[in-house]
PAKOLVEX-361625 format. One line per field, with one value per residue (C-alpha): x negated, y negated, z; residue number from 1. Coordinates in steps of 0.1 Angstrom, whole numbers, plus 5000, padded with zeros to 4 digits. Layout:
u: (X	...) $
v: (Y	...) $
w: (Z	...) $
n: (NUM	...) $
This chain:
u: (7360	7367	7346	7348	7335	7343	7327	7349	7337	7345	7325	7331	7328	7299	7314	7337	7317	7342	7328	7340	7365	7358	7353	7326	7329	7297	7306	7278	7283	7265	7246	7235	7209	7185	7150	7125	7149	7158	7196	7187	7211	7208	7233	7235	7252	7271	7283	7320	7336	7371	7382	7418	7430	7459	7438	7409	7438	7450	7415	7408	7442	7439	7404	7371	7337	7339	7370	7371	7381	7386	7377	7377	7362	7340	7306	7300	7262	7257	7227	7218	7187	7173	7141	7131	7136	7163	7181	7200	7230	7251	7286	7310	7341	7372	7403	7418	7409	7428	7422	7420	7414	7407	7377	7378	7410) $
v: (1055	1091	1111	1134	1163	1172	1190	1186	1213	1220	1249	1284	1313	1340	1368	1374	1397	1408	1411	1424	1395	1376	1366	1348	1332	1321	1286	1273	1236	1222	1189	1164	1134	1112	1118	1099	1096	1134	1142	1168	1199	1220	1246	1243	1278	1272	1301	1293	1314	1319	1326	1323	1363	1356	1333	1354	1387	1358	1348	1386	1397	1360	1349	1365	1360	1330	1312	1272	1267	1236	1241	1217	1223	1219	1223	1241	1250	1278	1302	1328	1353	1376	1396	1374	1343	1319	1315	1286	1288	1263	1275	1258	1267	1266	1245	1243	1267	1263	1282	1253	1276	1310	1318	1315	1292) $
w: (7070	7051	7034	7006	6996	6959	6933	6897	6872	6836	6817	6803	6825	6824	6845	6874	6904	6930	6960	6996	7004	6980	6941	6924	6891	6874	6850	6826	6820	6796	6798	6770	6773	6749	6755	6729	6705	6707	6717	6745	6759	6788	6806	6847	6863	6891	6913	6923	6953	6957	6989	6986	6975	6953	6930	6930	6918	6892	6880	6876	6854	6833	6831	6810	6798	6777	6788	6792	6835	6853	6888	6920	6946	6981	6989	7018	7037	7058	7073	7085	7097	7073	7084	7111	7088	7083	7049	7039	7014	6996	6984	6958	6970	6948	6958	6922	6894	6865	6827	6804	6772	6763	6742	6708	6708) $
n: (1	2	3	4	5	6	7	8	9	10	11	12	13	14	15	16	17	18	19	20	21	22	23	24	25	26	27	28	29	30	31	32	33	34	35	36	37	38	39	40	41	42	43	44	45	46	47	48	49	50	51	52	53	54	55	56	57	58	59	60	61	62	63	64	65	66	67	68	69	70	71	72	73	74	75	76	77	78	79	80	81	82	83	84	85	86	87	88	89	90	91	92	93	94	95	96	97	98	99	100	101	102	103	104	105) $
């Protein structure tokens, strides 16, 4: 049988940190629930990488702080060793990343 490994993602961007080979786009997505007759909300941040370099130079010239995105993507574990110890990561890693809305529109 196949597996799948997707992540679907809809929230409004924080900011964009460009790293060495790579972008990261923080998203906020917010969350709703009824607790005790209380609507609830909460925001989850989810650090999205973008690997692929002509969508991270897009995102960068067409996508700010605020902006509604749509973004598929992967999840994705690795480690490494840091001091002696072993650090475990898990990366959501865009496939699709598509501006929805700009803020304020």
């Amino acid at each position: 049988m196949r597996s799948v490994n997707r992540h679907t993602l809809l929230g409004h961007v924080g900011n964009l940190v460009e790293l060495k080979n790579v972008l990261k786009v923080n998203v906020a997505a917010n969350r709703e629930w009824q607790a005790d007759g209380d609507r609830k909300t909460a925001t989850d941040w989810v650090q999205v990488t973008i690997l692929d370099k002509n969508q991270a130079e897009w995102i960068q010239q067409n996508v700010g702080s605020g902006d509604l995105v749509y973004v598929e993507s992967r999840i994705s574990n690795s480690s490494y060793e840091r001091d002696g110890e072993q650090v475990y990561t898990t990366d959501v890693i865009a496939q699709l990343f598509n501006l929805v809305a700009k803020k304020g529109t």
